[in-house]
VEXDREN-346543 format. One record per residue (C-alpha): residue number from 1; residue in one letter; x, y, z. Coordinates in steps of 0.2 Angstrom, whole numbers, padded with zeros to 4 digits. Example, Ala and Ser with C-alpha at 12.3 -4.5 7.8 and 13.67 -1.06 7.14 Angstrom:
<atoms>
ATOM resi resn    px    py    pz
ATOM    1    a  0062 -0022  0039
ATOM    2    s  0068 -0005  0036
</atoms>
This chain:
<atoms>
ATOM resi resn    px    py    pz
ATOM    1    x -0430 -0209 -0172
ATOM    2    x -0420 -0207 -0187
ATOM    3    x -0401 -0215 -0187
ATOM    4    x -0388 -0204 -0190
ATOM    5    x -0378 -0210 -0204
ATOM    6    x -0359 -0208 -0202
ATOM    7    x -0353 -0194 -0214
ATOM    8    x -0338 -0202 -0227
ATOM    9    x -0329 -0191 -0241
ATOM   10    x -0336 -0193 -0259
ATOM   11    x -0331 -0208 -0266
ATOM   12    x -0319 -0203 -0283
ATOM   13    x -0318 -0214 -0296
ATOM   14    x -0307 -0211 -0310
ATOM   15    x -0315 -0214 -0328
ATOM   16    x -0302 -0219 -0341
ATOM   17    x -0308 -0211 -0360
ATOM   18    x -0296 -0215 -0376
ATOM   19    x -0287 -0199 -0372
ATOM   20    x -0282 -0203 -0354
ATOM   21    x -0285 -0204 -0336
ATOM   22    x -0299 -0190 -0330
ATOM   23    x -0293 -0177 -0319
ATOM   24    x -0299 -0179 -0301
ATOM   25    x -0313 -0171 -0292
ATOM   26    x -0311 -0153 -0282
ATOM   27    x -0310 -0161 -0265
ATOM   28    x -0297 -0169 -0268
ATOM   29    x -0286 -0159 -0278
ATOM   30    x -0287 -0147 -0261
ATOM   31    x -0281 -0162 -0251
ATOM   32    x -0267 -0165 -0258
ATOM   33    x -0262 -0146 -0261
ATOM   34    x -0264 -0146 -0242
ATOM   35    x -0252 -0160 -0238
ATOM   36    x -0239 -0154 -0251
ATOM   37    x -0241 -0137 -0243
ATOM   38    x -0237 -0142 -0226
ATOM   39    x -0224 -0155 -0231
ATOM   40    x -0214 -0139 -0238
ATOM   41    x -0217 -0128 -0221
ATOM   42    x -0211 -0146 -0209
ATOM   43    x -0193 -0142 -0222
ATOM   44    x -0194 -0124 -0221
ATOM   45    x -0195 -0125 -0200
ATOM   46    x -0180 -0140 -0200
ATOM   47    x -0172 -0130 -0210
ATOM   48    x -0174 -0114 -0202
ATOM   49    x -0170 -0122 -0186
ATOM   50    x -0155 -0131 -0194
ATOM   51    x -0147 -0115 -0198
ATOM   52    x -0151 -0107 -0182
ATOM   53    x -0142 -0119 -0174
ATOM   54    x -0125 -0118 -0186
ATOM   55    x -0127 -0100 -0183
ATOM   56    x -0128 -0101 -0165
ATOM   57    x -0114 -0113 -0163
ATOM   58    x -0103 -0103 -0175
ATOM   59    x -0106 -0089 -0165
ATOM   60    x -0105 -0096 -0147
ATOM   61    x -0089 -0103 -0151
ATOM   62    x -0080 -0088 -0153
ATOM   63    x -0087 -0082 -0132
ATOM   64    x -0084 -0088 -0118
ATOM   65    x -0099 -0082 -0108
ATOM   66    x -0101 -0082 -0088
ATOM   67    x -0116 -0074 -0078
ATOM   68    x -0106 -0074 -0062
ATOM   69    x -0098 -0059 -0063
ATOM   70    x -0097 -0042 -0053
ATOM   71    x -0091 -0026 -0052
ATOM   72    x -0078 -0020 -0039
ATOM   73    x -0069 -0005 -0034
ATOM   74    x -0056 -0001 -0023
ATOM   75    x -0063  0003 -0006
ATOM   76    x -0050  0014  0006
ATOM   77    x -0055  0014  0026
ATOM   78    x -0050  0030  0034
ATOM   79    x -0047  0029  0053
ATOM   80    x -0038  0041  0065
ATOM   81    x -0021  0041  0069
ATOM   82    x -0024  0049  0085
ATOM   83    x -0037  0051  0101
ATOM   84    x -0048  0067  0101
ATOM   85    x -0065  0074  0102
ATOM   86    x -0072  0076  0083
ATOM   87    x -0078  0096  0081
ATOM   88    x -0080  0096  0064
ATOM   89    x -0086  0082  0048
ATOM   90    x -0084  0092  0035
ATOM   91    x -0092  0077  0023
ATOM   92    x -0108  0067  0022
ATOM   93    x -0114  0050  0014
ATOM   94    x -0111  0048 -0004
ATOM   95    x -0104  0064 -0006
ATOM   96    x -0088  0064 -0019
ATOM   97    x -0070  0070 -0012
ATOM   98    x -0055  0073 -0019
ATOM   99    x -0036  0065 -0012
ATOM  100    x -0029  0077  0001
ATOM  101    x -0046  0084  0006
ATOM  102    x -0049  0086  0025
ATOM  103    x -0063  0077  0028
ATOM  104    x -0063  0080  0048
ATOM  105    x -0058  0088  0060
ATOM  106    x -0051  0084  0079
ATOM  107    x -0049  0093  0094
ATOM  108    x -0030  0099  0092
ATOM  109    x -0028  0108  0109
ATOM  110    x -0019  0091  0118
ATOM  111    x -0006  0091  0103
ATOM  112    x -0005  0110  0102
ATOM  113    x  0003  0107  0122
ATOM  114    x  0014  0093  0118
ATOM  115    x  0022  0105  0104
ATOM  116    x  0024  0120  0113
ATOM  117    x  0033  0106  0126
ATOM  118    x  0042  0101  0112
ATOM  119    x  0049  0117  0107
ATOM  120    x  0055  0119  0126
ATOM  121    x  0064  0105  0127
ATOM  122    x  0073  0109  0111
ATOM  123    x  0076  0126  0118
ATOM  124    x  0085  0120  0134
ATOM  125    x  0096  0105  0122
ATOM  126    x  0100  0120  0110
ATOM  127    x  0107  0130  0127
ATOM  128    x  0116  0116  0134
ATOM  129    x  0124  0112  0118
ATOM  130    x  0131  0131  0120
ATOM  131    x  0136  0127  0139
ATOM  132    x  0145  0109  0131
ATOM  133    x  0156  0120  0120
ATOM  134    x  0160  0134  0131
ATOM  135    x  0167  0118  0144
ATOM  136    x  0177  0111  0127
ATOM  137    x  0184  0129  0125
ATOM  138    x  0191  0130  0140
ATOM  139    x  0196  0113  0142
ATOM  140    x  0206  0115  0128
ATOM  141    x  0213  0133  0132
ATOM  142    x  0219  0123  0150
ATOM  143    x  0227  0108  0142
ATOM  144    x  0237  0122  0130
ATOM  145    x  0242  0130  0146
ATOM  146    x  0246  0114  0155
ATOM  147    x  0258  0108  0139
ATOM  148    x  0267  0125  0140
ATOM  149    x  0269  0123  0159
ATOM  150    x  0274  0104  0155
ATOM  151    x  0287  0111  0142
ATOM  152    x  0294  0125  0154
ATOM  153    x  0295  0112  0167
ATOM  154    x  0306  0102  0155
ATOM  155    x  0318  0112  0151
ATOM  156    x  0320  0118  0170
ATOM  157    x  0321  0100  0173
ATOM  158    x  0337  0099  0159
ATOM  159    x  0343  0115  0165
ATOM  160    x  0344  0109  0181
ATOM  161    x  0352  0090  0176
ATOM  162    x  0366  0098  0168
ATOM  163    x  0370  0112  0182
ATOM  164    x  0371  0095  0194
ATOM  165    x  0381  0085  0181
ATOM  166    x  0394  0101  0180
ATOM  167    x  0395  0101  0199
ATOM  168    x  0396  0082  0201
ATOM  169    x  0413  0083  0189
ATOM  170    x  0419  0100  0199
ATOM  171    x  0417  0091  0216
ATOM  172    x  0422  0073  0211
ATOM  173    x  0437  0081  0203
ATOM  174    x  0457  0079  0209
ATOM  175    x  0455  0100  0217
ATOM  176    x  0437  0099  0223
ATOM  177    x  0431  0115  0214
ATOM  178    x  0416  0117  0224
ATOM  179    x  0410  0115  0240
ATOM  180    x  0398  0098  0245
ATOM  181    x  0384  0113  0252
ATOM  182    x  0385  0116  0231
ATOM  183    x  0386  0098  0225
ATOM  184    x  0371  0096  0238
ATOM  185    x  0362  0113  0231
ATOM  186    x  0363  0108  0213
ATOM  187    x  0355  0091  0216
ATOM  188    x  0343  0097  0227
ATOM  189    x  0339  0111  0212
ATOM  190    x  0338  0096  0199
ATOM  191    x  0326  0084  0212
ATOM  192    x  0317  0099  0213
ATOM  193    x  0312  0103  0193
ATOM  194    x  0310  0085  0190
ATOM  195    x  0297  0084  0203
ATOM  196    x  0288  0100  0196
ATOM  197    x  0289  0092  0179
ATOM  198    x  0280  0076  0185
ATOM  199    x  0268  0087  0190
ATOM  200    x  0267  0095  0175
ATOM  201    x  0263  0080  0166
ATOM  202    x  0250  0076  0176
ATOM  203    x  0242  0091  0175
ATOM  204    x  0243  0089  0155
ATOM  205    x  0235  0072  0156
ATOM  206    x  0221  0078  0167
ATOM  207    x  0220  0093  0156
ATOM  208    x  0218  0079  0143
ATOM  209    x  0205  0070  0151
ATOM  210    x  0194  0085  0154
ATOM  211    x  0194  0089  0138
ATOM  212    x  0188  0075  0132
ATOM  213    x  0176  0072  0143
ATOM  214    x  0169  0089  0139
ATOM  215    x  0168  0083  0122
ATOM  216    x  0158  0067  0128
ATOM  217    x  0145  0079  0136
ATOM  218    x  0145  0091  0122
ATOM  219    x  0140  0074  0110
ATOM  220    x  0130  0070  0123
ATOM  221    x  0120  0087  0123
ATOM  222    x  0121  0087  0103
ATOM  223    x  0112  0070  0106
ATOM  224    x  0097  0077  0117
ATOM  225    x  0094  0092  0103
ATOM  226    x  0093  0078  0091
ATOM  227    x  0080  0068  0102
ATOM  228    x  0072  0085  0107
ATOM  229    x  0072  0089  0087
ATOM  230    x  0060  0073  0084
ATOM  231    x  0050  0073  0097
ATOM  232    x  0046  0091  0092
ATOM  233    x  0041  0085  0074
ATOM  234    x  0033  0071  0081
ATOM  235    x  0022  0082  0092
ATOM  236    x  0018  0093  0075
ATOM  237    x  0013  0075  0065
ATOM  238    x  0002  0072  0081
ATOM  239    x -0005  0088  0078
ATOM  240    x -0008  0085  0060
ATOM  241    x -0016  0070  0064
ATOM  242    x -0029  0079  0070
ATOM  243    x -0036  0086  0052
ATOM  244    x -0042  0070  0044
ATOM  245    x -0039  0070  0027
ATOM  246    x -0044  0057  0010
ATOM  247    x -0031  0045  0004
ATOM  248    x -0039  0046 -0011
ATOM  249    x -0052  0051 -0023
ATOM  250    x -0071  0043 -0023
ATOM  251    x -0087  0044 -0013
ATOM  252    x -0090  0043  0005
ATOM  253    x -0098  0026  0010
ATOM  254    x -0099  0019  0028
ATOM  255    x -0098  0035  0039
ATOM  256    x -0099  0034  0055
ATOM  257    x -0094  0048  0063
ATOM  258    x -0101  0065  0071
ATOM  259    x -0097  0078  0079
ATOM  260    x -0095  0077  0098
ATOM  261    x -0089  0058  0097
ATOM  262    x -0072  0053  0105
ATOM  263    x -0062  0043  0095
ATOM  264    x -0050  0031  0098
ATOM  265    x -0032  0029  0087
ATOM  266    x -0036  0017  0073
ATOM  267    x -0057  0014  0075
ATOM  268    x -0061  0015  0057
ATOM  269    x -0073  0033  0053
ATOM  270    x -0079  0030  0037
ATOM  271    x -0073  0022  0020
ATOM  272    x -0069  0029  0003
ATOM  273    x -0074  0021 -0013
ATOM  274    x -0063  0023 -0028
ATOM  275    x -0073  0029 -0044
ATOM  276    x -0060  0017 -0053
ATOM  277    x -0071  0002 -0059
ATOM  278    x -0065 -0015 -0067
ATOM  279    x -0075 -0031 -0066
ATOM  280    x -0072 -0050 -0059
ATOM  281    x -0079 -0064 -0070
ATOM  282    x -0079 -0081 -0063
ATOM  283    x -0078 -0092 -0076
ATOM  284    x -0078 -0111 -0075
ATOM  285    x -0061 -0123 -0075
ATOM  286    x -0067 -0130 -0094
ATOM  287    x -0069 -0112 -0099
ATOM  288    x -0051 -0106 -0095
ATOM  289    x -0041 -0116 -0109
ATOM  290    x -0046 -0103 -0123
ATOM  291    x -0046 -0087 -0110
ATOM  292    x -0029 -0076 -0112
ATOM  293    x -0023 -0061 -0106
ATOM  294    x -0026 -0046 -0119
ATOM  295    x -0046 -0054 -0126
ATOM  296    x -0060 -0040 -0130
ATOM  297    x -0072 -0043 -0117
ATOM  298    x -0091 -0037 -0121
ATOM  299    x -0099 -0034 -0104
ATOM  300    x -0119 -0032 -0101
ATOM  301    x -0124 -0023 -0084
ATOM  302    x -0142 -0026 -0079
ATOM  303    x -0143 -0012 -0069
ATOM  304    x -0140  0000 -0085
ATOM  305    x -0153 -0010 -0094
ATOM  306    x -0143 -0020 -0103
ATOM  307    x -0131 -0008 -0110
ATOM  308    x -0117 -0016 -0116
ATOM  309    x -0099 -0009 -0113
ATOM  310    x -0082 -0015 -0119
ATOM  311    x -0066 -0021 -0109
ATOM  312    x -0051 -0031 -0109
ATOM  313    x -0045 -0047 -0099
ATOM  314    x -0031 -0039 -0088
ATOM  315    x -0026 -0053 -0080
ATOM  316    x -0029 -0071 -0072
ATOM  317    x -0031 -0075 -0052
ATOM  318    x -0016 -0089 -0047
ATOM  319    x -0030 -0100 -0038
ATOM  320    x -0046 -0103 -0039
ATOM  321    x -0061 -0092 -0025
ATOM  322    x -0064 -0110 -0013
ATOM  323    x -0045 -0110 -0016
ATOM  324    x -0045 -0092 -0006
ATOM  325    x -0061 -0093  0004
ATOM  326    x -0060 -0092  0025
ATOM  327    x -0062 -0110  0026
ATOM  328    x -0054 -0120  0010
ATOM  329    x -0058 -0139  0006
ATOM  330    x -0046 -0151  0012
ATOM  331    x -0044 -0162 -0003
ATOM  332    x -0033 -0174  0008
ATOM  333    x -0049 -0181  0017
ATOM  334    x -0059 -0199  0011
ATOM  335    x -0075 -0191  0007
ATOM  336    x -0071 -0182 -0010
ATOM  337    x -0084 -0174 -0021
ATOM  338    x -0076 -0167 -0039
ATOM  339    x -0085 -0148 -0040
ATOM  340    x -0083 -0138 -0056
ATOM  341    x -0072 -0126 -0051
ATOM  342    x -0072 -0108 -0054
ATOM  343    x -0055 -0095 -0058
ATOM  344    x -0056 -0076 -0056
ATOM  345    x -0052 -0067 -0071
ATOM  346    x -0049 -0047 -0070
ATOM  347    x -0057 -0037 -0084
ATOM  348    x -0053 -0018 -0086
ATOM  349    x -0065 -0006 -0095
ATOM  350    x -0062  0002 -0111
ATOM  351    x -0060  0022 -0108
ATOM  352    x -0075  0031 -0107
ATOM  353    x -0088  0015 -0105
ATOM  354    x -0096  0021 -0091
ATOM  355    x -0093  0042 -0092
ATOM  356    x -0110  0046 -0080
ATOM  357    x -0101  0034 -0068
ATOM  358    x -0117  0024 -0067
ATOM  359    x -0106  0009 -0060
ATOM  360    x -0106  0004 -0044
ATOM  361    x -0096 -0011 -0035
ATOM  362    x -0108 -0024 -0032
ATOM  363    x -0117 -0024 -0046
ATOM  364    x -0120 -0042 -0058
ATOM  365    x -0115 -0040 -0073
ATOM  366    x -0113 -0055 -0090
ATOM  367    x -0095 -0054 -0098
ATOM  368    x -0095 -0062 -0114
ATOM  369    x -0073 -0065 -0117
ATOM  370    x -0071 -0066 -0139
ATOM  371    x -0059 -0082 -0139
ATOM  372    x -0058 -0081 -0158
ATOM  373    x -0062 -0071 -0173
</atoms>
C-alpha cells in the first residue's frame, strides 16, 4: 500500500529583485481577502447589534409595558322584585337590549287583586273622612248653640241678682216695702238662673270637648286615606314589578329564566353587560413611579389579531389586587417573603377604537403607557 502523504498549502517564498519585494502568490492573496472580509462583517454585526440595542433602550424607555391586562365592563344583575309565575321572556342569550326595555313578564293577577283591594280601602277612608267632617260640623253648630244658651243664661242670671239685690234693700229697709214671700221669691228666681247658668257652661264645655274630639277622628280618618293612599301605590309598584324591565343598555349574558318558572323576590334572572369597555392594566410597584394620570396608552388585543387601539390612563387603584383579594397577606406574621407587587391602573379608550364592538370583557390584552416623549 501506498502512504497517504498529509496535504500542506504551497509553500510561498518571497523573492526580493533590485526593484522590491515580489508580489505574493493567488492562494494567498484569497486568504487574506477572506479574513479582512470577515473581520469587516464581525464590525458590521457589533455594530448593527450595538445600535439595535441604543434603539431599543431609547425606545423602551419612553413605555411602560405590562402583559397582564384585561378588558372589563360593567356587568348589571337583574332579579325580581316580586314572586310570580314567568308567562313571558321576551329576550334570549346575547341578544342586545336597550334601558327601560321589558325583558319579562310575571303573572300580575295576585297584584292586579291587591290593587283593586287597595282602591276599596281608599274608597271607605275617603267616606269616613266625609262622615269625620259631618260630626266636626255639627259639633261645632252645638257648641254655638251651647255658648248662646250659656250667654242667655248669663244675663237671666244678672237679671235675676239685681231683682234679689232691689228686694233685699226694699225688705231690709226702715218700711219694709215688700213682703218676705217676695224677698224669698226673688232669691229663689236668682238660685234658680244661676243654677241654669252652671249648666250652661257645662254644656259649652262638653260641646267643646265633642268638638274636638270630632276633630281628632276626623285627623284620624284623614290619616287612614293617607295609609290607604300608599298602600294603593304600593299595590300598583307591585304590579309593576311584574314587567321586568333592563336597567341598562348591553347584551343579555347568564339567563336563566323560562317561561313556567316561579320565581322568588330577589333570585337573580339573568345579567346585562354594558357595551361600555375600558381596560385594567396590572403593572408592577417599579413600574408605577413614571405612570400618571392623563398618559396615552397604546393597547394590542390578541383577540383582534393584534390590532392596536388607543387610550388614556383614567385613573390609579388606592391598593394593590392581594391588597383587595378574599384572603389578604398578613404582613404582621414571622414568615415574610417580599413579592413584586402589582397596582391596578384604569385605562379608557379613545372614541371610536372599537366601532364593531368586537371587545368583550375578559379578553388579555398588552397596554404599553408612553411615560415620555
Amino acid at each position: 500500500m501506498q502512504a497517504t502523504l498529509p496535504v500542506t498549502e504551497p509553500l510561498i517564498v518571497e523573492k526580493s529583485t533590485p526593484e522590491g519585494p515580489v508580489a505574493k502568490s493567488g492562494a494567498a492573496l484569497t486568504l487574506q481577502a477572506l479574513r479582512v472580509r470577515r473581520t469587516a462583517s464581525l464590525l458590521t454585526l457589533a455594530i448593527a447589534i450595538t445600535g439595535g440595542l441604543s434603539v431599543w433602550y431609547i425606545l423602551s424607555s419612553r413605555f411602560e409595558a405590562t402583559d397582564n391586562a384585561f378588558v372589563e365592563a360593567s356587568v348589571h344583575p337583574v332579579s325580581s322584585r316580586v314572586a310570580g309565575d314567568v308567562v313571558e321572556v321576551l329576550v334570549d342569550d346575547n341578544q342586545a337590549v336597550t334601558r327601560g326595555q321589558v325583558l319579562a313578564r310575571l303573572d300580575p293577577r295576585d297584584c292586579v287583586l291587591k290593587v283593586h283591594a287597595a282602591e276599596a280601602d281608599l274608597a271607605c277612608a275617603s267616606a269616613d273622612i266625609l262622615q269625620a267632617r259631618a260630626t266636626v260640623d255639627m259639633a261645632r253648630a252645638r257648641l254655638k248653640e251651647s255658648a248662646a244658651q250659656t250667654d242667655t243664661n248669663a244675663a237671666q242670671q244678672e237679671k235675676t241678682r239685681l231683682d234679689r239685690e232691689r228686694a233685699e234693700r226694699l225688705f231690709q229697709g226702715a218700711n219694709r216695702a215688700i213682703s218676705k214671700q217676695e224677698f224669698d221669691s226673688a232669691q229663689a228666681a236668682f238660685d234658680v238662673a244661676s243654677g241654669s247658668h252652671g249648666v250652661a257652661m257645662a254644656g259649652q264645655e262638653a260641646a267643646t270637648a265633642s268638638l274636638e274630639a270630632a276633630r281628632g277622628a276626623l285627623a284620624a280618618s284623614v290619616a287612614r286615606e293617607m295609609s290607604a293612599k300608599a298602600a294603593l301605590e304600593n299595590a300598583k309598584l307591585q304590579l309593576s314589578f311584574t314587567e321586568i324591565l333592563a336597567a341598562e343598555s348591553g347584551r343579555i349574558a347568564k339567563k336563566n329564566i323560562e317561561t313556567g318558572q316561579r320565581v322568588q323576590s330577589g333570585q337573580p334572572l339573568l345579567a346585562i353587560v354594558s357595551e361600555r369597555c375600558w381596560i385594567v392594566a396590572n403593572f408592577k410597584e417599579n413600574q408605577m413611579h413614571r405612570i400618571r394620570p392623563g398618559q396615552s396608552v397604546e393597547i394590542r388585543v390578541d383577540a383582534l389579531r393584534g390590532k392596536s387601539l388607543r387610550g388614556k390612563v383614567e385613573s390609579i387603584a388606592p391598593g394593590t389586587g392581594a391588597k383587595f383579594s378574599l384572603l389578604p397577606p398578613d404582613n404582621a406574621t414571622g414568615n415574610f417573603l417580599k413579592i413584586v407587587q402589582r397596582i391596578p391602573v384604569k385605562i379608557l379608550l379613545a372614541d371610536g377604537s372599537d366601532p364593531d364592538g368586537r371587545l368583550r370583557p375578559g379578553l388579555p390584552v398588552t397596554a404599553r403607557v408612553r411615560v415620555a416623549e
